[in-house]
Structures are given as structure tokens and as C-alpha cells.
N, C-alpha and C positions, 0 to 999 in steps of 0.2 A: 341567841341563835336566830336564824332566817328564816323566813313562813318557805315550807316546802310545801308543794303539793303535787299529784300523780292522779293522772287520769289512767283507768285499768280496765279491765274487764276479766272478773273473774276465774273463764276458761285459757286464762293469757300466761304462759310457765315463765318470758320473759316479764311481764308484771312480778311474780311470785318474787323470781328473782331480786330485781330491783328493789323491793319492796323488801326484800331479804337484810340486803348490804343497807340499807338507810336502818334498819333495826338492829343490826350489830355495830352499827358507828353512832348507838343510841339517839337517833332523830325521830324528833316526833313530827309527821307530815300528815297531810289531808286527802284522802283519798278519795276521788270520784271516780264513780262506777260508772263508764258509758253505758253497759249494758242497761243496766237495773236506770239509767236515767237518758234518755239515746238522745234528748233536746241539747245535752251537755257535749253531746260530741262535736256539733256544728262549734260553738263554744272553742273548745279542744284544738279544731283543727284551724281558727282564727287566730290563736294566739302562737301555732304552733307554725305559722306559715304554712298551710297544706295540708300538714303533715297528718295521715290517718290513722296510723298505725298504735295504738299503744303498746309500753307506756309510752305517756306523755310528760316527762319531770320538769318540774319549773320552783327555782329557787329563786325568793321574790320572786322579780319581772322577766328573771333571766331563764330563759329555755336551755335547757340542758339537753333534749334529746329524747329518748331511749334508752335502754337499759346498756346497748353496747356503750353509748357513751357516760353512762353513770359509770359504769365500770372501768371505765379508759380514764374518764378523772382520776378515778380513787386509784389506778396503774400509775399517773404520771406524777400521782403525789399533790395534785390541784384541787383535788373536791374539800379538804375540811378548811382549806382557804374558804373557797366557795361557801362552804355552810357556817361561815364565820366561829370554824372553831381553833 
């Protein structure tokens, strides 16, 4: 399986979410807290071209988005490609 990881923040329902659907399609992924670490945002929003919003999902090196498009993968039938399952 493929390193996932997710940048969140706590008070974030679209996090929860996300975070939700990677736990019922049993993935194990790495979670960073911009809150709880806020150096890791600049980070976050480097990798994510801009982007500031979390989440921030990234299988390996590939950007996935946000939660709308986690869930638009796992719609079009693309994400357990993606998560090499």
C-alpha cells in the first residue's frame, strides 16, 4: 500500500470526514495537525501548490486535493487504483 498522508486540523468536519473514508477503506495514513504544529502549514501549502485550506491529502507525491476530491475518486471508482489496492 502507498504512504498517505493528511494535513487537518482538528476543528475541520471536512478533515473528520476524509479521515472517515480512508478508515473504512482500511488505510493506514499520517496525519499532521496544522493546528497543534502551524510551521507544517507553510510546508502543506508548498506541496499543495497554494492551497490552504485543509484537508490536504497526498498519496505518495501525488496531491489529491481535499476531501471533496477524496470522495470524487472513491465516486468515479479511481481512488483504490490510487491507493495501490
Amino acid at each position: 500500500m502507498k504512504k498517505v498522508e493528511i494535513y487537518t486540523s482538528p476543528l475541520c468536519g471536512y478533515c473528520h470526514a476524509a479521515k472517515r473514508l480512508l478508515q473504512q477503506k482500511g488505510v493506514n495514513y499520517s496525519e499532521i495537525n496544522v493546528l497543534a504544529q502551524p510551521a507544517r502549514k507553510s510546508e502543506m501549502m508548498k506541496r499543495a501548490k497554494g492551497r490552504h485550506t485543509v484537508p490536504q491529502i497526498f498519496v505518495d507525491e501525488t496531491h489529491v486535493g481535499g476531501c471533496d476530491d477524496l470522495y470524487a475518486l472513491e465516486q468515479t471508482g479511481k481512488l483504490n487504483a490510487l491507493l495501490g489496492k
